[in-house]
PyMOL Python script that loads the backbone (N, CA, C, O; Angstrom):
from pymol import cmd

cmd.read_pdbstr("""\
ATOM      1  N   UNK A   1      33.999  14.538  17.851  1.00  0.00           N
ATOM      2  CA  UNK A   1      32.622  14.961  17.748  1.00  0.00           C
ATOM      3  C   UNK A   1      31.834  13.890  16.986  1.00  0.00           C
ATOM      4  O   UNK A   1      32.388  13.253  16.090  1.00  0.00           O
ATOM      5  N   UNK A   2      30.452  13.659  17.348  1.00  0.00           N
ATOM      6  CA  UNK A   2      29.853  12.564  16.855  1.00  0.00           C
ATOM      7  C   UNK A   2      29.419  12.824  15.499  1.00  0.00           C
ATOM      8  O   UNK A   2      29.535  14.012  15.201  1.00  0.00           O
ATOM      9  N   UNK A   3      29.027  12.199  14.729  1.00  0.00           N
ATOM     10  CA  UNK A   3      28.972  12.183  13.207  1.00  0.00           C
ATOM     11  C   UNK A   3      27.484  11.902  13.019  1.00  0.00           C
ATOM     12  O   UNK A   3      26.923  10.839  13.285  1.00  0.00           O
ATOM     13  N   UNK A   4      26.842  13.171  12.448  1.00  0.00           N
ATOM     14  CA  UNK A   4      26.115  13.299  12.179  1.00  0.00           C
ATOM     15  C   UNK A   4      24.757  12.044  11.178  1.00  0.00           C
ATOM     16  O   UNK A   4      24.694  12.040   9.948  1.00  0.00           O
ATOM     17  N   UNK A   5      23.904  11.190  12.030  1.00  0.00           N
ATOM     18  CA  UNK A   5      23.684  10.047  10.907  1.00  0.00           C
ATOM     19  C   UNK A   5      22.029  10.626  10.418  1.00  0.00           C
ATOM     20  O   UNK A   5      21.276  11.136  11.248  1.00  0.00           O
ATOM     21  N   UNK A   6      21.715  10.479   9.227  1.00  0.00           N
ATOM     22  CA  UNK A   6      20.057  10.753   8.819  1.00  0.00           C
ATOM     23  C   UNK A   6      19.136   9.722   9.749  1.00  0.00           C
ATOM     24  O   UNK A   6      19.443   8.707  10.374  1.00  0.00           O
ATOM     25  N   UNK A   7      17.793  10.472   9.558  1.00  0.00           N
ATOM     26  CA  UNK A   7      16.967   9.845  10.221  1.00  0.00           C
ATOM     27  C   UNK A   7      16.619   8.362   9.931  1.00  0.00           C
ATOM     28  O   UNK A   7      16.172   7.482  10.665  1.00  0.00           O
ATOM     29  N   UNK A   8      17.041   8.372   8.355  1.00  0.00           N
ATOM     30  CA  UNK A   8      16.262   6.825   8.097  1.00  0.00           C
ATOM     31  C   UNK A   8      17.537   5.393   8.147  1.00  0.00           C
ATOM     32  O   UNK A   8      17.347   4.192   8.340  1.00  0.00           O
ATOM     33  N   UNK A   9      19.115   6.340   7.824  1.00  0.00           N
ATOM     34  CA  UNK A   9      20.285   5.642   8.528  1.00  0.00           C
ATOM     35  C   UNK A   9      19.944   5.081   9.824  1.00  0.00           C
ATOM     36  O   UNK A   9      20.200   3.887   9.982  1.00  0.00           O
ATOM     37  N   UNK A  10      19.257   5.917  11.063  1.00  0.00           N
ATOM     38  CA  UNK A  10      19.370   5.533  12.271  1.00  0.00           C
ATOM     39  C   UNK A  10      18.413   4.809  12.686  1.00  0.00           C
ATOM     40  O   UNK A  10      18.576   4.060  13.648  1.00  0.00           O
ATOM     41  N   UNK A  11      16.774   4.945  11.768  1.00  0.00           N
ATOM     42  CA  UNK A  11      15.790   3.403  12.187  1.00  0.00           C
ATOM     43  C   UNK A  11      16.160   2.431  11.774  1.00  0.00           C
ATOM     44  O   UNK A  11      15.710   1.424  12.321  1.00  0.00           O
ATOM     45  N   UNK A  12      17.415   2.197  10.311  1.00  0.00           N
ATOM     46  CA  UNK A  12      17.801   1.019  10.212  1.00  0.00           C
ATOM     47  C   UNK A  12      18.964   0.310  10.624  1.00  0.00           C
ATOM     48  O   UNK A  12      19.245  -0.875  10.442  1.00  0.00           O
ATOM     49  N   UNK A  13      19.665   1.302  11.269  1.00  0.00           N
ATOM     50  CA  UNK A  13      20.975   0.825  12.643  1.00  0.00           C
ATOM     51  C   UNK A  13      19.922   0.021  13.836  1.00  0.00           C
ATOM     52  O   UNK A  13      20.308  -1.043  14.322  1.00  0.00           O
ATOM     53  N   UNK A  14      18.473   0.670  14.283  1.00  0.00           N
ATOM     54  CA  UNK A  14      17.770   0.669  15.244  1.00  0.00           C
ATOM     55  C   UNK A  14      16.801  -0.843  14.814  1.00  0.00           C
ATOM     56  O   UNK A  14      16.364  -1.677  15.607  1.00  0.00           O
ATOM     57  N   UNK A  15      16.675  -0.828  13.392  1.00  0.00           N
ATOM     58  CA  UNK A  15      16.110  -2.367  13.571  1.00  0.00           C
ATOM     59  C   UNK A  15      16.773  -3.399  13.326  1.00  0.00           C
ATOM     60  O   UNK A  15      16.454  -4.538  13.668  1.00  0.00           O
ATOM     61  N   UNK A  16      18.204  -2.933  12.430  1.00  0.00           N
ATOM     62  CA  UNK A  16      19.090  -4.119  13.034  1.00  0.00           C
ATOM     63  C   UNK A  16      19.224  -4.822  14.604  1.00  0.00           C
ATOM     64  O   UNK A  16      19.151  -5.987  14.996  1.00  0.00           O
ATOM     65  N   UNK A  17      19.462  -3.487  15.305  1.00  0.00           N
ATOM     66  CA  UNK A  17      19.940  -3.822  16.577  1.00  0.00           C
ATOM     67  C   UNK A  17      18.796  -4.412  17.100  1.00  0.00           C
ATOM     68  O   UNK A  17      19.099  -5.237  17.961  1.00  0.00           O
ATOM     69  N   UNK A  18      17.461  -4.300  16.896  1.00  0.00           N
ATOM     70  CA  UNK A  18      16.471  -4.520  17.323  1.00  0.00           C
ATOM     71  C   UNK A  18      16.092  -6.196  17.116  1.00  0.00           C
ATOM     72  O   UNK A  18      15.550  -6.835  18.018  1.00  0.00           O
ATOM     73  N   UNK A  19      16.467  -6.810  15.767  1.00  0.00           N
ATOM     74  CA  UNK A  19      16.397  -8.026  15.602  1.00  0.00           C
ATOM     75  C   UNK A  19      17.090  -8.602  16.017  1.00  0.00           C
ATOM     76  O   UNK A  19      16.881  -9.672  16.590  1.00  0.00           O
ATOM     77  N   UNK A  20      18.589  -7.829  15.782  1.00  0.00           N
ATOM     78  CA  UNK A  20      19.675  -9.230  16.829  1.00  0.00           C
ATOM     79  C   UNK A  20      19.480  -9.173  17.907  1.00  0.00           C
ATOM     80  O   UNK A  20      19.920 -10.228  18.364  1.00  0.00           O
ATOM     81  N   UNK A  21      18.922  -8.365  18.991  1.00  0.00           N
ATOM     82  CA  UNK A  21      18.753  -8.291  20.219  1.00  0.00           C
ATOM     83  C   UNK A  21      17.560  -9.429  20.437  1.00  0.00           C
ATOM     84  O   UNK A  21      17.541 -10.041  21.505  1.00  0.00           O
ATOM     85  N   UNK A  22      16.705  -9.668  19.557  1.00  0.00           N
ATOM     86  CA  UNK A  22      15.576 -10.651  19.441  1.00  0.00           C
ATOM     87  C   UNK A  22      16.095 -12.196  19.621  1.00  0.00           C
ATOM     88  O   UNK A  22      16.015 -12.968  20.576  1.00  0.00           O
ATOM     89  N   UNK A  23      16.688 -12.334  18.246  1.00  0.00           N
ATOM     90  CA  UNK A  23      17.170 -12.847  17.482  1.00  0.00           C
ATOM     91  C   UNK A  23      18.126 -14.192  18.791  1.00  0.00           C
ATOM     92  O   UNK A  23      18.025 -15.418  18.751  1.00  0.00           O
ATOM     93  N   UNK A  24      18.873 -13.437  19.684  1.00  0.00           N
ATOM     94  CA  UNK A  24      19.720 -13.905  20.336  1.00  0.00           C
ATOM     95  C   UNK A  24      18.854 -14.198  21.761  1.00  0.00           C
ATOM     96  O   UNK A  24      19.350 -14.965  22.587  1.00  0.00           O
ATOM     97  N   UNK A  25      17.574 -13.579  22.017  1.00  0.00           N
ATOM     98  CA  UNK A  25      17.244 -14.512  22.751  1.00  0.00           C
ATOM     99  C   UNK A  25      16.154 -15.647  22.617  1.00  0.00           C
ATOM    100  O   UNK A  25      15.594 -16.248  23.534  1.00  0.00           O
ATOM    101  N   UNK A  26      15.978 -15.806  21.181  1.00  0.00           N
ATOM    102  CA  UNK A  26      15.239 -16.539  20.167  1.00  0.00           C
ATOM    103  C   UNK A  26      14.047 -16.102  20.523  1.00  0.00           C
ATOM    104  O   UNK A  26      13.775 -17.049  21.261  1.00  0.00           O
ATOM    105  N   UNK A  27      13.140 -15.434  20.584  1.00  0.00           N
ATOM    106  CA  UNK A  27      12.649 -14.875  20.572  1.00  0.00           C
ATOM    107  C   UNK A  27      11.553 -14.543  19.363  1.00  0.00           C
ATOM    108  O   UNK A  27      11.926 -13.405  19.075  1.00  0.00           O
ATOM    109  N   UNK A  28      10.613 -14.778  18.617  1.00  0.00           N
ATOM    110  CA  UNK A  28       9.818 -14.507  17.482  1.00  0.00           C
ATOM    111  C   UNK A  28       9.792 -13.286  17.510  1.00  0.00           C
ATOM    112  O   UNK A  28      10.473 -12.653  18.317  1.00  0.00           O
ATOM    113  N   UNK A  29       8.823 -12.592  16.435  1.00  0.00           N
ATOM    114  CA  UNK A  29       8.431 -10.986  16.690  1.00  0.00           C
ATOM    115  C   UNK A  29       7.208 -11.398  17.309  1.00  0.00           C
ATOM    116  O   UNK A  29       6.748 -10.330  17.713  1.00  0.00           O
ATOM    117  N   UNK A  30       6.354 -12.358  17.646  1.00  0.00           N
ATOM    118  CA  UNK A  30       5.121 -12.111  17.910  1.00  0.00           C
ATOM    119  C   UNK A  30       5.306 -12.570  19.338  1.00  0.00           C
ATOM    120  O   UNK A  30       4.283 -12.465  20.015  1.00  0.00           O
ATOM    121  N   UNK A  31       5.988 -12.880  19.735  1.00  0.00           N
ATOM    122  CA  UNK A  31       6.639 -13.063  21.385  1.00  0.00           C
ATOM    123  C   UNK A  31       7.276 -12.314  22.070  1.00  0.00           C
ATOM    124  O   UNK A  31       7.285 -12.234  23.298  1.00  0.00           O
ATOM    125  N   UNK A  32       8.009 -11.555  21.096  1.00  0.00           N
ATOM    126  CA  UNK A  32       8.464 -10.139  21.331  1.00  0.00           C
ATOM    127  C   UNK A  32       7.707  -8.631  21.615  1.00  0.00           C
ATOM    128  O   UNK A  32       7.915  -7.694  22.385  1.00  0.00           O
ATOM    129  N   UNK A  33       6.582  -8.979  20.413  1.00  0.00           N
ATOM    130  CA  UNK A  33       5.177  -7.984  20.667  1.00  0.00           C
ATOM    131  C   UNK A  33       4.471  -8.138  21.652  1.00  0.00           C
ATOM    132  O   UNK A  33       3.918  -7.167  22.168  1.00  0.00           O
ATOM    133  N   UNK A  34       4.307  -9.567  22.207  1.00  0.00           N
ATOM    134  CA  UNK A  34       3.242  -9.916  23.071  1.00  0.00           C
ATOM    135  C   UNK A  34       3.832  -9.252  24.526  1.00  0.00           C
ATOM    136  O   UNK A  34       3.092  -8.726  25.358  1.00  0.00           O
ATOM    137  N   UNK A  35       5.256  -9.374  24.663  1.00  0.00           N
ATOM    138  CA  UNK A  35       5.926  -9.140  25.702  1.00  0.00           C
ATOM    139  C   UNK A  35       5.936  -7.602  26.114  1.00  0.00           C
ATOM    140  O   UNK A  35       5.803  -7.356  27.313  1.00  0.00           O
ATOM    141  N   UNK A  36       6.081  -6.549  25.219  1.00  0.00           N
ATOM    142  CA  UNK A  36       6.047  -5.748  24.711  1.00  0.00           C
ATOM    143  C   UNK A  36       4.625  -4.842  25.008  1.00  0.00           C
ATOM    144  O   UNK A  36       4.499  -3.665  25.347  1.00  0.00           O
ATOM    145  N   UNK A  37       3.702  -5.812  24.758  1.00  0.00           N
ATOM    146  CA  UNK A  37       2.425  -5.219  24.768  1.00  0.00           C
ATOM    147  C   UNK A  37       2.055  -4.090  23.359  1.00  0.00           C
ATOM    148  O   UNK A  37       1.571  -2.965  23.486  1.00  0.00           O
ATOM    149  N   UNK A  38       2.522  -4.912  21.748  1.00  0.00           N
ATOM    150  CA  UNK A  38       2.377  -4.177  20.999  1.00  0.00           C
ATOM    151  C   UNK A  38       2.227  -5.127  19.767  1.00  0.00           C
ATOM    152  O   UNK A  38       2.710  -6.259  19.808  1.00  0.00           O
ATOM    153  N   UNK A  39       1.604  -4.696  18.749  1.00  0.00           N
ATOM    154  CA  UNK A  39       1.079  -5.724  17.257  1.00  0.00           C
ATOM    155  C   UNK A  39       2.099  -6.485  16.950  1.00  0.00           C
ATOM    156  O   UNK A  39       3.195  -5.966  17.162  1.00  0.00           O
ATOM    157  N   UNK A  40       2.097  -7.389  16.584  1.00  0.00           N
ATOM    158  CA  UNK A  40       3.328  -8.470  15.446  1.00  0.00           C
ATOM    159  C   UNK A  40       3.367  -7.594  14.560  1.00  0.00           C
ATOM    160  O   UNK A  40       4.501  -7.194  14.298  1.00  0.00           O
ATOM    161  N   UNK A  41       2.297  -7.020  13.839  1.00  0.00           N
ATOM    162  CA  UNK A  41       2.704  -6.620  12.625  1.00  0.00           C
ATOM    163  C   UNK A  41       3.612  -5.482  12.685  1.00  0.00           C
ATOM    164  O   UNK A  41       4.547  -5.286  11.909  1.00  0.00           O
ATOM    165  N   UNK A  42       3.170  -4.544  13.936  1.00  0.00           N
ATOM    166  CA  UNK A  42       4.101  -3.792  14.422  1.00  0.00           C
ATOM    167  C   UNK A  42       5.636  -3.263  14.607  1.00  0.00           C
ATOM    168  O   UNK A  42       6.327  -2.263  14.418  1.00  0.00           O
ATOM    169  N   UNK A  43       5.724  -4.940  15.225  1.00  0.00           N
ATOM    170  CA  UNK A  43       7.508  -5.325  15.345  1.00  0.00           C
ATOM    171  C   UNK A  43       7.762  -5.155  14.289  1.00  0.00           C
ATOM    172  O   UNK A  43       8.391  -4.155  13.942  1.00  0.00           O
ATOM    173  N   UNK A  44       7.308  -6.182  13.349  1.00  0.00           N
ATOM    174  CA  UNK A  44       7.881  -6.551  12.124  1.00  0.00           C
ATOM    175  C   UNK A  44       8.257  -4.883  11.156  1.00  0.00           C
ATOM    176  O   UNK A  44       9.339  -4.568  10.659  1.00  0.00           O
ATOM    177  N   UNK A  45       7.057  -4.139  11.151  1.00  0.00           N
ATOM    178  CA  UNK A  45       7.272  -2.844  10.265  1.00  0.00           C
ATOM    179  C   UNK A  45       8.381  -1.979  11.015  1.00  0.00           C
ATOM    180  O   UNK A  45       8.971  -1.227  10.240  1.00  0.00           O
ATOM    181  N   UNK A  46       8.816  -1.907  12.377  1.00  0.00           N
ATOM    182  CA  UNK A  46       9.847  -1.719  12.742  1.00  0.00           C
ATOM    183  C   UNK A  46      11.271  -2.274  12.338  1.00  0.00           C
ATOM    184  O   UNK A  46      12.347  -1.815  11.955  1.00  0.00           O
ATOM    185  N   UNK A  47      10.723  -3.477  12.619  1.00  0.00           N
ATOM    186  CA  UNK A  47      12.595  -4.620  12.264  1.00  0.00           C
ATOM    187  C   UNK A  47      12.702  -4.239  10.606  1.00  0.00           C
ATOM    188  O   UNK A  47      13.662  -4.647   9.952  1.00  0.00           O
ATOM    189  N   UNK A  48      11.791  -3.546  10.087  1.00  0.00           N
ATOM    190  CA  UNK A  48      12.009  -3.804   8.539  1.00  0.00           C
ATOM    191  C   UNK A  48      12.499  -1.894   8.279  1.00  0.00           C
ATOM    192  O   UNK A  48      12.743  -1.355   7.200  1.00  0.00           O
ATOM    193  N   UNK A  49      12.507  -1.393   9.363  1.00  0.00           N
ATOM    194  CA  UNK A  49      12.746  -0.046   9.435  1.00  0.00           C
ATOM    195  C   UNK A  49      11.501   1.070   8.414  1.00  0.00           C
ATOM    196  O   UNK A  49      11.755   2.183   7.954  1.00  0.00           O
ATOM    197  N   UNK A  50      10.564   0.521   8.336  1.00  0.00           N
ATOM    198  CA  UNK A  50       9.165   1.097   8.285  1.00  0.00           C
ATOM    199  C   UNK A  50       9.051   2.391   8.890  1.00  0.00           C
ATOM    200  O   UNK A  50       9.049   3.421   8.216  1.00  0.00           O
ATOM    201  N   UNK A  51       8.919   2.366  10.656  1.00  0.00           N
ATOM    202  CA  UNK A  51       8.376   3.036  11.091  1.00  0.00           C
ATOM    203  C   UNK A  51       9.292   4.264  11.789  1.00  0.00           C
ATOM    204  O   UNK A  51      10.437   3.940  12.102  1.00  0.00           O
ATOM    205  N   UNK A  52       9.023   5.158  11.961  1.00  0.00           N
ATOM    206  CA  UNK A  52       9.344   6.053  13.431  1.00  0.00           C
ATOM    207  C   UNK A  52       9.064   6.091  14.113  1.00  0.00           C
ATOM    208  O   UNK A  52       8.145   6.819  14.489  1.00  0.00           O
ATOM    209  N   UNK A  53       9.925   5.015  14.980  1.00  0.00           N
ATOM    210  CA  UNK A  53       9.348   4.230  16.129  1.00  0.00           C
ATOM    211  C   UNK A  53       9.084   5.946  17.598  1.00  0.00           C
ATOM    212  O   UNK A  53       9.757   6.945  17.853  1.00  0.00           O
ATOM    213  N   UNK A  54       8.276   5.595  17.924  1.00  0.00           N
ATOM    214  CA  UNK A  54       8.049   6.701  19.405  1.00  0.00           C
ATOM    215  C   UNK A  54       9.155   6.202  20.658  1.00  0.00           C
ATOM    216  O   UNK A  54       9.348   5.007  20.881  1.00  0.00           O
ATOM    217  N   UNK A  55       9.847   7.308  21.437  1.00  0.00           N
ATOM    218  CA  UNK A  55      10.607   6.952  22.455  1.00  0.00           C
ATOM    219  C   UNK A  55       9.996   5.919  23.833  1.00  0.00           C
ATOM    220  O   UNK A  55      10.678   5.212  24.575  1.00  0.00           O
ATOM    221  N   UNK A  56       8.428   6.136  23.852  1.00  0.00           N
ATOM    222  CA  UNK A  56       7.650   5.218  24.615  1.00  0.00           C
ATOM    223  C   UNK A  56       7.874   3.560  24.331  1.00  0.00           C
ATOM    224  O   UNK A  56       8.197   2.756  25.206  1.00  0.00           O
ATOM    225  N   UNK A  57       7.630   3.238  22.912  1.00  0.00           N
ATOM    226  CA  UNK A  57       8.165   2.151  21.953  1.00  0.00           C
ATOM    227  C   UNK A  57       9.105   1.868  22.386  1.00  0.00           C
ATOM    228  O   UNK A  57       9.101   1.052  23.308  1.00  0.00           O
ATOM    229  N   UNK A  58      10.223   2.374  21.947  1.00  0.00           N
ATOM    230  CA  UNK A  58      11.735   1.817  21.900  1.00  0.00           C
ATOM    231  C   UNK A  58      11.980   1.489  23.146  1.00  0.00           C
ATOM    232  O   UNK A  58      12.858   0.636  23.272  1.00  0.00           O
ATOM    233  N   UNK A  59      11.261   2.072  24.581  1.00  0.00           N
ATOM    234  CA  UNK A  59      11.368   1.759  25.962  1.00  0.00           C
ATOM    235  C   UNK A  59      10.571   0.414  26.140  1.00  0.00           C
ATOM    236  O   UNK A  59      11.077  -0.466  26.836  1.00  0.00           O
ATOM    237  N   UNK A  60       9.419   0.225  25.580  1.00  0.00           N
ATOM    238  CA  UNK A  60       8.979  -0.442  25.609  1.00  0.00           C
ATOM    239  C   UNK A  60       9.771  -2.012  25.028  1.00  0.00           C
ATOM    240  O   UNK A  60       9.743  -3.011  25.747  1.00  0.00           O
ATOM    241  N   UNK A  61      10.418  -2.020  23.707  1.00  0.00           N
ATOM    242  CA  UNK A  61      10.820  -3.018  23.639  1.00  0.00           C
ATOM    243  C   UNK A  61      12.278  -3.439  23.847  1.00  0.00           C
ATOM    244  O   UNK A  61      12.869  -4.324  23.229  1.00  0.00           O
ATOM    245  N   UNK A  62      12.730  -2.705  24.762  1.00  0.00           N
ATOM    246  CA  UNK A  62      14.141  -2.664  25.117  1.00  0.00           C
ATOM    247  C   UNK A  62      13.876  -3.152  26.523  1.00  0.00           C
ATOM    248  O   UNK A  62      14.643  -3.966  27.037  1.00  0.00           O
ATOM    249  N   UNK A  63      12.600  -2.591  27.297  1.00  0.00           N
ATOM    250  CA  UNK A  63      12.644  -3.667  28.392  1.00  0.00           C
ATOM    251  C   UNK A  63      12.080  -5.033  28.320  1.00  0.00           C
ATOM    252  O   UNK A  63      12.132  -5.644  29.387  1.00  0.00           O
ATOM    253  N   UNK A  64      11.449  -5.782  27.118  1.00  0.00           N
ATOM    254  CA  UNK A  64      10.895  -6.386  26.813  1.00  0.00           C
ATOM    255  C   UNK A  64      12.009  -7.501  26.238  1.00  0.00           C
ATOM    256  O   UNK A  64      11.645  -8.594  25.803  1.00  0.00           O
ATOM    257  N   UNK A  65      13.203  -7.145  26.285  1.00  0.00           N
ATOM    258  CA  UNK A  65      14.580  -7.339  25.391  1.00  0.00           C
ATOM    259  C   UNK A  65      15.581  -7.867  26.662  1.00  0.00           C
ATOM    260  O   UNK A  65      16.280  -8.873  26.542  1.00  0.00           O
ATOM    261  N   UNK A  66      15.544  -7.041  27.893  1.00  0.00           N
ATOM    262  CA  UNK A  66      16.275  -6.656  28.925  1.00  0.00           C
ATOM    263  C   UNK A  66      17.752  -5.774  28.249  1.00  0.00           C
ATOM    264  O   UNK A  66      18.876  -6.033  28.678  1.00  0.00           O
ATOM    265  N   UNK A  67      17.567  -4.983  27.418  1.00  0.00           N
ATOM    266  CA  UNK A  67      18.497  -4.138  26.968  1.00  0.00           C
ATOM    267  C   UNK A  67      18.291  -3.064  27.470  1.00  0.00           C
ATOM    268  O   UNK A  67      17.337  -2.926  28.235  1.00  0.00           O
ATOM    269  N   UNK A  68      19.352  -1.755  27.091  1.00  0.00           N
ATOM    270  CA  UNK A  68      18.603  -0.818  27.285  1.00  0.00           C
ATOM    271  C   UNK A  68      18.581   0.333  25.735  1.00  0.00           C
ATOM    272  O   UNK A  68      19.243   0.562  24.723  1.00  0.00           O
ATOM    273  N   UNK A  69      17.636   0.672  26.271  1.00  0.00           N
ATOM    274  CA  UNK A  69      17.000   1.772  25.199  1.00  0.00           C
ATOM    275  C   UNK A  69      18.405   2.533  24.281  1.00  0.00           C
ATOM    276  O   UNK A  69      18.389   2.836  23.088  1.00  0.00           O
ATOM    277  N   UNK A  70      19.219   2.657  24.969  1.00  0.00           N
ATOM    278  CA  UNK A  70      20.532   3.577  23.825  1.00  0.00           C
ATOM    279  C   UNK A  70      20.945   2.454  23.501  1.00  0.00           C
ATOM    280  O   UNK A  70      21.761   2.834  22.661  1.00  0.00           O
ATOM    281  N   UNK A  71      21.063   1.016  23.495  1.00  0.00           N
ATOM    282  CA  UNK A  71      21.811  -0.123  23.047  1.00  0.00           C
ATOM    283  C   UNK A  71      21.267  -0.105  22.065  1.00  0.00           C
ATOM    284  O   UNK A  71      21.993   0.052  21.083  1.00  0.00           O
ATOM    285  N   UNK A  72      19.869  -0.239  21.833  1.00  0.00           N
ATOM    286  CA  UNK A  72      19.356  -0.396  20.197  1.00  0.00           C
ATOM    287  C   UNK A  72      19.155   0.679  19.148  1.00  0.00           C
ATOM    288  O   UNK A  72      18.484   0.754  18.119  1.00  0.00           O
ATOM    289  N   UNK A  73      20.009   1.504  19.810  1.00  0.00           N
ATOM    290  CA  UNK A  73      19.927   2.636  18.934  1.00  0.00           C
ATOM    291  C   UNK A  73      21.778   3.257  18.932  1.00  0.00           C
ATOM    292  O   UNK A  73      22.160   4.350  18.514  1.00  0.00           O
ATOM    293  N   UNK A  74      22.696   2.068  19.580  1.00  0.00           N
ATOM    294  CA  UNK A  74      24.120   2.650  18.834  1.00  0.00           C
ATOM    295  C   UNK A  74      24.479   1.761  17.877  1.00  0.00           C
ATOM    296  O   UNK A  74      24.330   0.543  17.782  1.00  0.00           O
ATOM    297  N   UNK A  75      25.207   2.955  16.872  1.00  0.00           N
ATOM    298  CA  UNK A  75      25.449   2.458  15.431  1.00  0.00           C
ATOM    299  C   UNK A  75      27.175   1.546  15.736  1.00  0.00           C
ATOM    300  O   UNK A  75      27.869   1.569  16.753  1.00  0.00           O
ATOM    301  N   UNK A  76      27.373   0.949  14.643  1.00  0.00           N
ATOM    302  CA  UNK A  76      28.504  -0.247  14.337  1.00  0.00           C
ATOM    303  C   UNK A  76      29.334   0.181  14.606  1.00  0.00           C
ATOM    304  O   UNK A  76      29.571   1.235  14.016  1.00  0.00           O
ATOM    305  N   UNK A  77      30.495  -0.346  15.791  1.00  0.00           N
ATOM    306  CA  UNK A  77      31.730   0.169  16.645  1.00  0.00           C
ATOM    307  C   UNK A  77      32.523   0.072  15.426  1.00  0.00           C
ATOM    308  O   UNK A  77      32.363  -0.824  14.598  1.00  0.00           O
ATOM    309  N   UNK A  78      33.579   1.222  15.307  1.00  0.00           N
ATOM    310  CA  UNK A  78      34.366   1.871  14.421  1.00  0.00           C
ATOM    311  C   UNK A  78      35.928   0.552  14.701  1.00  0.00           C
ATOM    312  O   UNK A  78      36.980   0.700  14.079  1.00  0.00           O
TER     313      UNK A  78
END
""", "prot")
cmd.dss("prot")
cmd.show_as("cartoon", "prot")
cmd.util.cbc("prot")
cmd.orient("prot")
């Protein structure tokens, strides 16, 4: 059974995954936003686990990524 993680555990599993997913296709945040169709400052308060990001969002920058949306949101293989 899956293990229960808090909300603010899982935006910062979600902006990890969110920067290395960046990160690896070198990628800036403001190239990432632009792609995205959303603020730099935006990304950034995300990657810094700031925000609660909306499921529209996370679609948004997961295709913007070519990931998909549950990739940046699973936590560190056991």
């Amino acid at each position: 059974m899956a293990r229960f993680t808090s909300p603010s555990e899982t935006r910062r599993q979600f902006a990890l995954n969110l920067r290395h997913a960046r990160e690896r296709l070198g990628l800036s945040q403001e190239a990432l936003a632009d792609v995205a169709g959303l603020h730099r400052t935006y990304v950034g308060s995300v990657e810094r686990g700031e925000r609660n990001i909306s499921i529209d969002n996370i679609a948004r920058l997961a295709a913007a990524l070519g990931v998909t949306a549950s990739s940046l949101l699973e936590g560190p293989r056991q």
